[in-house]
C-alpha positions in Angstrom: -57.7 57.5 -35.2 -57.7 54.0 -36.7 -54.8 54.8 -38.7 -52.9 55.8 -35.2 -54.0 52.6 -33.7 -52.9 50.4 -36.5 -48.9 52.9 -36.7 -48.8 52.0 -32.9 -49.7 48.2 -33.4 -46.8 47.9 -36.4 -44.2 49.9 -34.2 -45.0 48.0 -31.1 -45.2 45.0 -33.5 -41.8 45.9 -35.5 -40.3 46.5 -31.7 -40.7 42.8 -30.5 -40.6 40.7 -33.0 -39.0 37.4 -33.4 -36.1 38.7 -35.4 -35.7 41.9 -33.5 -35.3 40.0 -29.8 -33.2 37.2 -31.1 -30.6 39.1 -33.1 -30.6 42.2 -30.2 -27.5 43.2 -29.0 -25.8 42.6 -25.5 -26.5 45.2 -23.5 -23.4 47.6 -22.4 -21.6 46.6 -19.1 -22.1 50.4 -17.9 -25.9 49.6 -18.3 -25.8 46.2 -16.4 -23.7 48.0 -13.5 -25.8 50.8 -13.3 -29.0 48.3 -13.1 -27.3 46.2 -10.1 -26.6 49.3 -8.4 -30.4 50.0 -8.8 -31.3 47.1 -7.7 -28.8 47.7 -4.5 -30.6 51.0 -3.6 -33.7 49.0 -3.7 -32.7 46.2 -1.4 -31.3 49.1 1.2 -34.8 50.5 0.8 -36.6 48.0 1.9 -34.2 46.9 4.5 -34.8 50.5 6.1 -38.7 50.1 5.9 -38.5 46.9 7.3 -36.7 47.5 10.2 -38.2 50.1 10.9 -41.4 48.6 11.3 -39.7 46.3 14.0 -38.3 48.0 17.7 -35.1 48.0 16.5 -33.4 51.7 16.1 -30.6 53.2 13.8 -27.6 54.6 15.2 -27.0 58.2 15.4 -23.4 58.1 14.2 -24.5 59.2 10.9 -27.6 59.9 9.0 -29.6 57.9 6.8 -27.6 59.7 3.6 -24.6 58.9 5.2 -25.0 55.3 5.9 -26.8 54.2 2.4 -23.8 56.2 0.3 -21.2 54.2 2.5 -22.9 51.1 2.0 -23.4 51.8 -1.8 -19.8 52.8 -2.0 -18.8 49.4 -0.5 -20.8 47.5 -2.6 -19.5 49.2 -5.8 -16.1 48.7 -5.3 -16.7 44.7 -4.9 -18.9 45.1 -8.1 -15.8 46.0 -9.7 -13.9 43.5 -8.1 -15.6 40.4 -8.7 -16.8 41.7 -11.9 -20.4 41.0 -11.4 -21.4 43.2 -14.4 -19.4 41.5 -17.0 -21.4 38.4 -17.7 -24.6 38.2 -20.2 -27.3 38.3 -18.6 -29.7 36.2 -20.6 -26.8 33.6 -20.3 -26.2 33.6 -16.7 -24.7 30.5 -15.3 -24.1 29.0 -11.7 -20.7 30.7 -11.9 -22.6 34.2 -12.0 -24.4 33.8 -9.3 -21.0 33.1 -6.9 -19.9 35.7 -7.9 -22.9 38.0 -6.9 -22.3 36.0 -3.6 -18.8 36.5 -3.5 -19.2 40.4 -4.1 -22.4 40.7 -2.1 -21.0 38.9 1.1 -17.5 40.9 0.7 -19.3 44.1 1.1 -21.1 43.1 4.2 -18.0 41.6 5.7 -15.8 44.8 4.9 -19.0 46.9 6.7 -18.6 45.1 9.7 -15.2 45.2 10.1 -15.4 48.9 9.6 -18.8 48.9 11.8 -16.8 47.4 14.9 -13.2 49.3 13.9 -15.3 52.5 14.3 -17.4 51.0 17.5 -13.5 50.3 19.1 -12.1 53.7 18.3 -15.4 55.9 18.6 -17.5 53.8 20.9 -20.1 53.6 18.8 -21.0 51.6 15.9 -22.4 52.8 12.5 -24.9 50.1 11.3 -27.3 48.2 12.9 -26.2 44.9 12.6 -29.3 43.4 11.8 -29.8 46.1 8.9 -26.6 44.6 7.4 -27.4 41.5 7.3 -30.6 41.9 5.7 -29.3 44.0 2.5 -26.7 41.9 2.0 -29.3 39.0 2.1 -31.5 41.3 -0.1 -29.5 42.6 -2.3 -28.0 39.3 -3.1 -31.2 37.8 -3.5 -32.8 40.8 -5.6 -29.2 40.9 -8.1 -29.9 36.7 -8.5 -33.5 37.1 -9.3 -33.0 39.7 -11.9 -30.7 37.3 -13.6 -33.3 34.6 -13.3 -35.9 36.2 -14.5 -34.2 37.4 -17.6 -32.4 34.3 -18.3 -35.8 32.4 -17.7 -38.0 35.0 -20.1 -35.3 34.6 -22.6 -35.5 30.9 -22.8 -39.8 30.6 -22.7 -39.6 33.1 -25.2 -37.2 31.3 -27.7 -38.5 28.0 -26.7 -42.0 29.2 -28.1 -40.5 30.8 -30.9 -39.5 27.9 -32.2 -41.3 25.0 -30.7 -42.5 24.2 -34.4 -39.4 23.8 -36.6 -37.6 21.7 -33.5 -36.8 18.1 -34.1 -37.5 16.2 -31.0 -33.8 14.1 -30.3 -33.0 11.6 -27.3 -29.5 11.5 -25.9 -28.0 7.9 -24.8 -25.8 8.5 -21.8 -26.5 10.3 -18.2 -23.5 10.8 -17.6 -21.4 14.1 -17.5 -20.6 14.4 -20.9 -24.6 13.8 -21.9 -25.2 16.8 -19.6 -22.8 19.1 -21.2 -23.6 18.0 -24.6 -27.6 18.7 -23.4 -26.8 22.3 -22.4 -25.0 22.7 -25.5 -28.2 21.8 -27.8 -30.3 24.0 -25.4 -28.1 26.9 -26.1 -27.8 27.0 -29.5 -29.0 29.5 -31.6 -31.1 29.2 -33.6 -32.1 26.2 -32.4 -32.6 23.2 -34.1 -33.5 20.1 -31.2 -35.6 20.2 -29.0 -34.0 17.9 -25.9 -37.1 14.9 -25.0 -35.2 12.8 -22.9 -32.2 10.9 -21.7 -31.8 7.0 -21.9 -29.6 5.2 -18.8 -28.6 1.7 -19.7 -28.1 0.9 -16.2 -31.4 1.2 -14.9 -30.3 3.8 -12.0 -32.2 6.8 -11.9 -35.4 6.6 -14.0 -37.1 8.3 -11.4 -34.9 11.5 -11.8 -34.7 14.1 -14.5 -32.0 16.1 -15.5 -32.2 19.6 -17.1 -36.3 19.3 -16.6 -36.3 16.0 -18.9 -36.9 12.9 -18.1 -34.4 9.7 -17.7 -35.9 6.5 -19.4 -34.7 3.2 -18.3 -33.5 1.1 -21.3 -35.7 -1.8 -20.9 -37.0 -2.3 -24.0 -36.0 -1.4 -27.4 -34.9 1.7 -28.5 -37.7 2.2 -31.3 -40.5 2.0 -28.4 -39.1 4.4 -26.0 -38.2 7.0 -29.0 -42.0 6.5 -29.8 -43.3 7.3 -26.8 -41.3 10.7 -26.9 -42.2 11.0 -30.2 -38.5 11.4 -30.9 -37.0 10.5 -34.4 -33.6 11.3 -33.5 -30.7 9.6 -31.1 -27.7 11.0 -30.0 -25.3 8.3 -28.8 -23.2 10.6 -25.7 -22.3 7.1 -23.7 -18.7 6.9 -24.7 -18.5 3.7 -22.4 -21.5 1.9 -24.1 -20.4 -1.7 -25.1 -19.9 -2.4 -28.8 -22.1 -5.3 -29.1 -25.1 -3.0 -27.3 -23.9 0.0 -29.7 -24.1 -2.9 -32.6 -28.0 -3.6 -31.6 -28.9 0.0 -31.3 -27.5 0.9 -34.3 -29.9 -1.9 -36.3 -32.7 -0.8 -34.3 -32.2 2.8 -35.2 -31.8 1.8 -39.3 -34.5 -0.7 -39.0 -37.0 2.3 -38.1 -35.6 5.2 -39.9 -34.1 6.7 -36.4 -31.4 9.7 -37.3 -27.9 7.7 -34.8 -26.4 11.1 -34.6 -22.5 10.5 -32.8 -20.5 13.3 -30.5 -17.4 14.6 -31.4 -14.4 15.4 -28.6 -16.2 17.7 -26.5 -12.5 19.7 -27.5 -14.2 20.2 -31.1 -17.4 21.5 -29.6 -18.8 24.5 -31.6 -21.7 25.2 -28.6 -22.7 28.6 -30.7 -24.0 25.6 -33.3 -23.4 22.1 -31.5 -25.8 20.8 -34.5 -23.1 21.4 -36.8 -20.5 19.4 -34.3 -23.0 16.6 -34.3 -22.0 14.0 -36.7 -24.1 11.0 -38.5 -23.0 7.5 -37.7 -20.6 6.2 -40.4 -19.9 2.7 -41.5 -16.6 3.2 -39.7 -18.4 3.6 -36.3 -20.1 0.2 -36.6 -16.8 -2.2 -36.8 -17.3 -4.6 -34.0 -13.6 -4.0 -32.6 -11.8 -3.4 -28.9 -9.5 -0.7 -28.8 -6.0 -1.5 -30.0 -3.6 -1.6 -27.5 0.1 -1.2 -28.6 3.4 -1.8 -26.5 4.6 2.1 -27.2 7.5 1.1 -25.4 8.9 -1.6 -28.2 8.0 0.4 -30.6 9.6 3.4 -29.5 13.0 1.7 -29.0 13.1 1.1 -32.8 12.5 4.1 -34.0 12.8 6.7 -31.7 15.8 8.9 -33.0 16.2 6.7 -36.3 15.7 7.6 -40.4 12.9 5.7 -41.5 11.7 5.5 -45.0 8.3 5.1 -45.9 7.4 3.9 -50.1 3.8 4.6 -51.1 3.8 7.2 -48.4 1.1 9.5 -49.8 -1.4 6.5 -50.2 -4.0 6.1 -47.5 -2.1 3.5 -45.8 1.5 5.0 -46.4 0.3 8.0 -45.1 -1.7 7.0 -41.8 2.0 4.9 -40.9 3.5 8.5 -41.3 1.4 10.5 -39.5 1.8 7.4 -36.5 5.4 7.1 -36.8 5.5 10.7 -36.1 4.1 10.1 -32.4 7.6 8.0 -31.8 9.9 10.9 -32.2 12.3 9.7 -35.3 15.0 11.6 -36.3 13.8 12.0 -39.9 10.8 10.4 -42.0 11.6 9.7 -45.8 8.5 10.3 -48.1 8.7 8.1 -51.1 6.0 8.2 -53.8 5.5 8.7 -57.8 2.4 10.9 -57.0 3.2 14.5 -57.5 -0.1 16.1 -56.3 -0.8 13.8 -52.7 2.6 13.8 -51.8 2.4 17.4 -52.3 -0.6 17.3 -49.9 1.0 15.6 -47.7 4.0 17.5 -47.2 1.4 20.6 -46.4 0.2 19.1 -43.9 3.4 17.9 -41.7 4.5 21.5 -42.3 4.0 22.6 -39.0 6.0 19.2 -37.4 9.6 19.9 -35.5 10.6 16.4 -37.2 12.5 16.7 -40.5 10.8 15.3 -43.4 12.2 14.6 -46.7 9.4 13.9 -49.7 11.2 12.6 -52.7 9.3 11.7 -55.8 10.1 8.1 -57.0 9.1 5.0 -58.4 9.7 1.9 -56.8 11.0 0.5 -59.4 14.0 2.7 -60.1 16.9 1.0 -58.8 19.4 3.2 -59.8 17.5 6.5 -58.0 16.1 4.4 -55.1 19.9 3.0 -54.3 20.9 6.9 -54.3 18.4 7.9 -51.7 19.3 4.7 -50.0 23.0 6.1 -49.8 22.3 9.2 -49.0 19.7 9.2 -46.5 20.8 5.7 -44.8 17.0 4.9 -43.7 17.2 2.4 -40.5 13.5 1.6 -41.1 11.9 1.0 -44.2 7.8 0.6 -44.3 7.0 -0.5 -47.8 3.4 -0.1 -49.0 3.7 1.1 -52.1 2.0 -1.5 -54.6 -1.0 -1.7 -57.1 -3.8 -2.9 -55.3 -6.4 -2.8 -58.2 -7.7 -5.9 -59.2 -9.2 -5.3 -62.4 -7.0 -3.4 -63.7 -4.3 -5.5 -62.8 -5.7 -8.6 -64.2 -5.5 -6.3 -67.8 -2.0 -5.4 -67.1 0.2 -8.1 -65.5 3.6 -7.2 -66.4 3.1 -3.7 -64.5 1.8 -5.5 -61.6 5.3 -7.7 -61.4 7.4 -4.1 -62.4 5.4 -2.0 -59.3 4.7 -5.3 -56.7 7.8 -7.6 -57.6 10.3 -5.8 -59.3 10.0 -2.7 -57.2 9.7 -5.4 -53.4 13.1 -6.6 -55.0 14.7 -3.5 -55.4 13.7 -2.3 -52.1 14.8 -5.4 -50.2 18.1 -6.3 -52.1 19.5 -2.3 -50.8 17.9 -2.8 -48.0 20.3 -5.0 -47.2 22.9 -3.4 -49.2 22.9 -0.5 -46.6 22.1 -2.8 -43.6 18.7 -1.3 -43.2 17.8 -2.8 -39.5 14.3 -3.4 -40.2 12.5 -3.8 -43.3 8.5 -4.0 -43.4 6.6 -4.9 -46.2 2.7 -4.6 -46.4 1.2 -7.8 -48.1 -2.5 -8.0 -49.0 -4.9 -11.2 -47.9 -5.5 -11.5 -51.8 -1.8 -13.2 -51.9 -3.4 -16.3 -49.9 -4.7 -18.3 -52.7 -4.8 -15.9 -55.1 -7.7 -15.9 -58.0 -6.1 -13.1 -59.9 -2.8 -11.2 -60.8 -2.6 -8.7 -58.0 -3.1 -11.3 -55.3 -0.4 -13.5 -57.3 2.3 -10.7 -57.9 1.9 -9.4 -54.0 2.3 -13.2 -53.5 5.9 -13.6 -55.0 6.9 -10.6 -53.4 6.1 -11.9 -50.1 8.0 -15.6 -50.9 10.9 -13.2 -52.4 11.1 -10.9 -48.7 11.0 -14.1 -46.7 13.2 -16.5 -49.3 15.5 -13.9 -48.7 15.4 -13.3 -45.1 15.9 -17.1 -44.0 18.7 -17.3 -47.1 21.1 -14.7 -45.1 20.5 -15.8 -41.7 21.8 -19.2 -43.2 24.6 -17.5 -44.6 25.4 -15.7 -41.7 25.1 -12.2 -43.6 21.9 -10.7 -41.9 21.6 -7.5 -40.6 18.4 -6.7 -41.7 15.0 -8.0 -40.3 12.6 -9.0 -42.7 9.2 -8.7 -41.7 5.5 -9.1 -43.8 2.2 -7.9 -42.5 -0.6 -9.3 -44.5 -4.5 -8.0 -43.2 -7.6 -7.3 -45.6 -9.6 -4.4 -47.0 -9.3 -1.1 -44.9 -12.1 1.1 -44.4 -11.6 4.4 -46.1 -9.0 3.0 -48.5 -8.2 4.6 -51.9 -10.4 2.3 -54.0 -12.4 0.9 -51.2 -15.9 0.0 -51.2 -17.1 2.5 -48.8 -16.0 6.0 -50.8 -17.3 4.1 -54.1 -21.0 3.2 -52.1 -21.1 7.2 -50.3 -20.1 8.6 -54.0 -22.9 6.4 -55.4 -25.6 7.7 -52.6 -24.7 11.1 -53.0 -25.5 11.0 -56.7 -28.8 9.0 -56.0 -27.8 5.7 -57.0 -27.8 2.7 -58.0 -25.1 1.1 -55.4 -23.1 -1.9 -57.5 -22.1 -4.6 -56.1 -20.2 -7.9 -58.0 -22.8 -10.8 -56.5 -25.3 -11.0 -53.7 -22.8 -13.1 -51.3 -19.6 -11.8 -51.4 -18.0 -11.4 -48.3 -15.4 -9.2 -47.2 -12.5 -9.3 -44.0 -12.4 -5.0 -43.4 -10.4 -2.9 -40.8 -10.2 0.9 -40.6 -7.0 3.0 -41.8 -5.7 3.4 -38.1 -6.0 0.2 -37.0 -4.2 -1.5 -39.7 -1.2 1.0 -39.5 -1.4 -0.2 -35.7 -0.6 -3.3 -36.4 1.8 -2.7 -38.6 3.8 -0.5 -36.5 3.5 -3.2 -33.3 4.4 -6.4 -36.3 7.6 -4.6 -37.5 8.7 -4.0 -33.7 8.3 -7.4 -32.7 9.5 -9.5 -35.5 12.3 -11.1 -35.2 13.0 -12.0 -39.2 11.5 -14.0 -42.1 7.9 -13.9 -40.0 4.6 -13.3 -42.1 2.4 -11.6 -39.6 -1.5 -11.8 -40.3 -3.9 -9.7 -38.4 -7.3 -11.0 -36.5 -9.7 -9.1 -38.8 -12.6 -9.8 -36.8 -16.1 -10.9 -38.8 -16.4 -10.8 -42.3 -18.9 -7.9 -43.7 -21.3 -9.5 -46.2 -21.1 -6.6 -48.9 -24.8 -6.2 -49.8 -25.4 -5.8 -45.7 -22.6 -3.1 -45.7 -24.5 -1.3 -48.6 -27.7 -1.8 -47.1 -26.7 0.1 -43.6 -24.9 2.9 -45.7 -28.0 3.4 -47.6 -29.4 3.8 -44.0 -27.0 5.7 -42.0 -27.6 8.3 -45.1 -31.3 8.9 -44.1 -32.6 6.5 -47.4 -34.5 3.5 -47.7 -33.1 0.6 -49.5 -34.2 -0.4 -53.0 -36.7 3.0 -53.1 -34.4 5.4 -52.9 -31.5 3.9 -53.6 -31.3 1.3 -55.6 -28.9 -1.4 -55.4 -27.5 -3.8 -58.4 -25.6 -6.8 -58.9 -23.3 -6.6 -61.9 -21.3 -9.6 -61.6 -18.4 -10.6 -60.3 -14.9 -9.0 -61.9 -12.2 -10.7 -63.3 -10.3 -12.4 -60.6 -12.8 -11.6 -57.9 -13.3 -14.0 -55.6 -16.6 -14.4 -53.5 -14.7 -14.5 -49.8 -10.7 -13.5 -49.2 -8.5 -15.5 -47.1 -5.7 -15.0 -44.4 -4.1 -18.4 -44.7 -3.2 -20.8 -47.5 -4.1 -24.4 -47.1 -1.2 -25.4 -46.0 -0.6 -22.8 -43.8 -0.6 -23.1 -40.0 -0.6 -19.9 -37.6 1.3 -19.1 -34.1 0.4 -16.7 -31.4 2.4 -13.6 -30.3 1.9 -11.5 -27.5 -0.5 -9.3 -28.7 -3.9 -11.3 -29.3 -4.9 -9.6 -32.8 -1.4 -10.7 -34.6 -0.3 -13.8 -35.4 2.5 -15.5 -37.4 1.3 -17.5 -40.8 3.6 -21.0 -40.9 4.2 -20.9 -44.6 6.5 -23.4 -46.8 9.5 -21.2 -47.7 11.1 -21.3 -50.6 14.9 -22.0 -51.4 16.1 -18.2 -52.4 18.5 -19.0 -55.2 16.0 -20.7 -57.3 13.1 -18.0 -56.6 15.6 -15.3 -57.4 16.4 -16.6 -60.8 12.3 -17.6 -61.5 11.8 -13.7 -60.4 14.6 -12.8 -62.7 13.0 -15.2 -65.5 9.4 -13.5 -64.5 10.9 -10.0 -64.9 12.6 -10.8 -68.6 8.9 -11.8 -69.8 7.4 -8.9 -67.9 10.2 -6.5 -70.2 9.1 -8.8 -73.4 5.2 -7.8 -72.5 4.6 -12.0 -73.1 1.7 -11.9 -71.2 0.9 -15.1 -71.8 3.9 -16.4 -70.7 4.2 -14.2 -68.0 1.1 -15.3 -66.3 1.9 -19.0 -66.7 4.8 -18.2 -64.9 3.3 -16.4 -62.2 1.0 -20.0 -61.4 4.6 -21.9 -61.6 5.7 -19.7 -58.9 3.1 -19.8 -56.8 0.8 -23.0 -57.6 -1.8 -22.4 -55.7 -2.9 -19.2 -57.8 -6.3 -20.4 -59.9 -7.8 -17.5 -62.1 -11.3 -17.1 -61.6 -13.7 -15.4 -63.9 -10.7 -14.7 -65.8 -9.3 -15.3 -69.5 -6.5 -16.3 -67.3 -8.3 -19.3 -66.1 -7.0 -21.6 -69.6 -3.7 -21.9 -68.3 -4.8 -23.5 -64.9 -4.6 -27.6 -64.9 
């Protein structure tokens, strides 16, 4: 008898489990119409019961059989209609229920036309009016509760399933993309949040809930009201929140081990697993910047049905200019790079785009191919940002920093105006403003060489081409940036390195720079060095410190973080400006123009020739002490460079 007992248990145990309810199957439509037809036969039942318990009496048109299979009839055909049967039930939403209404007030509508039809032709009506009204109220009420109570079991059911492996988590935002993001975390499955509360930054309606949770005024700080919903997780939904209020929750939330979760375009939901769509604040988020605004129209005029070629075009800035270009409809896009593999990568990805595009692999500084393409193609825009950026590495090899920045700048601009190119765009760096090291010096002479030039032909009368030079910081993201060398260090567990304790660094993401670019090479005019408001500068050991953070560690005991001295030619803080340089305003307020002495053409051309011959030689003594004559200002620091500075 026992051993019955305990068979029974484990069946009836095996039968509603956890894992058996939450992975059963939606039930078949037929089943879910043949349940709201039930559930119609019931509400006619006790609509017949009812009144007739009152002194109202049936018609004797036709018999009760008669009338209920009429009715039924009726109310099937709007079933099928409306589709009432085809939603899930454990999922019904708002949208269900109208149409339960919709199908349920059809049928009584198409009963009383027929009720008064036959009253007008017969003289006598079918129903009893009152008994009509009533199953349709009953029968709509009965089909809605059945919903609720299935949808509502469902939930209490799941919610206690898993009311101890839920992570509490606050959203910041009451507006309507908050809601939907909230009914997207309560309908996941399995779940992982458990929804505690909304924050409103205005104040408004902290006496009001929303979804059953409550709406917390954000007077005080974010650490305190997480607390008291003993929350350790935020989601930031307010896409409207000002930066500077973003800025401060951000701190708060890294200053007290707070997950900032962020929300994707509600476009790249996945609601079946909206966890997975939920993203961890990146360093990128936390730029203090206002949303570029760009004068499309100028832009488009330039190159809107035009070639334009684009050097160093599978580099993380020469691609970003691509894939923005591509938004202004040109005719064709030239990719020029020496990389094999990421142009190749490239070139998958812009399969799919209606605009030709033609990937060559080249190097900068072959003339002879470059003029070919040149002559070829006939490129009305050329975007040059091919270059090497890195400064160690450059400071051990100088003469392929002037063959890759100088040489191949020269090559560039000389057919550029061979094959009256209309506009020519080079991308300088801030490390050509005073330069401490070779890069910064070679990217230097390439800029004097691009503007020498420029002002030399509209002198002479001979220009066709507008030269134009965009100089702006470190970008965000870069190859060679600090931020994928700081998450490559966290995700192997350490330590962080940075060069000293109070370096400081100008940054700006990928797409804002290209921006920029784009807007500085429509609006030039010729010979202008444009420089780009960068915002604050980042103290580096801060930037490390919140990436640490935002990865869920704690600074210095889980991640270390060490100071391995400054590199050769690394300075402690970049620069926009020389000394001597003065700036003017445009008409967008984050570019400016940089007022530099220019230099006389003909005798930088033959320096730049003189610079080459040494580069060939692989004098690199030589070379470098030429470099400082050409641009004085360029002192070597931490560098066996530094002997040849007065």
């Amino acid at each position: 008898m026992n051993s019955n007992k305990t068979s029974y248990k484990s069946i009836f145990s095996d039968l509603f489990s956890k894992d058996k309810i939450l992975h059963f199957g939606y039930l078949p439509r037929w089943i879910i119409f043949s349940i709201d037809i039930a559930i119609v036969i019931i509400a006619n039942i006790v609509t017949y019961f009812l009144i007739s318990q009152l002194t109202f009496k049936y018609y004797n048109t036709l018999d009760l059989t008669g009338r209920a299979l009429i009715i039924l009839a009726t109310q099937i055909f709007f079933f099928f209609a409306f589709k009432t049967y085809a939603g899930i039930i454990r999922h019904s939403t708002l949208n269900d229920g109208y149409n339960l209404f919709k199908a349920t007030f059809s049928s009584f509508l198409a009963l009383t036309v027929l009720n008064y039809v036959h009253f007008y032709k017969a003289g006598a009506k079918i129903f009893l009016m009152p008994a009509l009204f009533l199953t349709f109220l009953f029968s709509f009420i009965f089909l809605l509760f059945f919903r609720i109570v299935v949808k509502v079991v469902y939930q209490i059911y799941l919610d206690a399933s898993n009311q101890n492996n839920l992570e509490n988590i606050v959203i910041y935002g009451t507006d309507s993309n908050a809601i939907s993001l909230a009914n997207a975390i309560n309908a996941e499955y399995p779940k992982r949040y458990k929804l505690v509360g909304f924050i409103d930054k205005y104040n408004k309606n902290t006496t009001k809930t929303i979804l059953n949770v409550p709406i917390i005024s954000h007077d005080k700080s974010i650490e305190k009201i997480l607390d008291s919903l003993d929350a350790k997780n935020l989601i930031i939904a307010d896409k409207n929140i000002p930066s500077k209020l973003q800025l401060l929750i951000v701190d708060q939330c890294l200053q007290h081990n707070i997950k900032l979760l962020k929300v994707p375009v509600v476009m790249d939901w996945n609601t079946k697993k909206i966890s997975n769509s939920l993203k961890t604040f990146e360093i990128l988020d936390l730029l203090d910047r206002k949303q570029i605004v760009l004068d499309n129209s100028k832009i488009s005029q330039q190159i809107t049905n035009k070639v334009v070629l684009i050097t160093g075009a599978a580099g993380s800035i020469g691609s970003e200019i691509v894939r923005q270009v591509l938004n202004f409809s040109p005719s064709k896009i030239i990719l020029i790079d020496q990389a094999e593999t990421p142009l190749h990568q490239l070139t998958l990805e812009l399969s799919k785009v209606t605009i030709e595009i033609v990937p060559i692999i080249a190097d900068v500084r072959d003339k002879e191919q470059l003029e070919r393409i040149f002559k070829s193609l006939n490129p009305h825009f050329v975007f040059h940002a091919a270059a090497y950026k890195h400064v160690p590495l450059m400071e051990t090899n100088p003469n392929q920093a002037i063959f890759t920045n100088v040489v191949g700048t020269k090559n560039l601009a000389d057919l550029a105006v061979k094959f009256k190119v209309e506009r020519f765009v080079f991308i300088s760096t801030d490390k050509a403003v005073n330069p401490s090291n070779v890069m910064g010096a070679s990217k230097r002479i390439a800029e004097k060489y691009v503007q020498s030039l420029s002002i030399y032909l509209d002198q002479m009368g001979e220009s066709s081409t507008k030269f134009i030079t965009t100089r702006f910081g470190n970008v965000l993201g870069s190859n060679g940036s600090v931020v994928p060398l700081f998450t490559k260090q966290i995700n192997e567990g350490g330590p962080i390195t940075i060069t000293h304790p109070d370096i400081i660094r100008y940054f700006m993401t990928i797409p804002e720079a290209c921006q920029l670019v784009l807007e500085a090479g429509a609006m030039g005019n010729g010979s202008e060095i444009f420089i780009f408001d960068m915002g604050k500068p980042v103290k580096i050991i801060d930037l490390a410190h919140k990436m640490i953070k935002l990865a869920g560690y704690v600074p210095e005991e889980d991640i270390k973080i060490e100071v391995v001295g400054l590199r050769p030619g690394e300075k402690l803080y970049e620069e926009l400006l020389t000394d001597a340089s003065t700036t003017l305003p445009t008409h967008h307020q984050k570019i400016m123009i940089a007022k530099d002495i220019t230099e006389n053409y003909i005798s930088l051309n033959e320096d730049v020739l003189e610079l080459i011959n040494w580069a060939n030689e692989n004098n690199i003594d030589t070379l470098v002490k030429k470099m400082k004559q050409i641009v004085p200002e360029f002192v070597s620091l931490n560098s066996k460079f530094e002997k040849f500075d007065n």
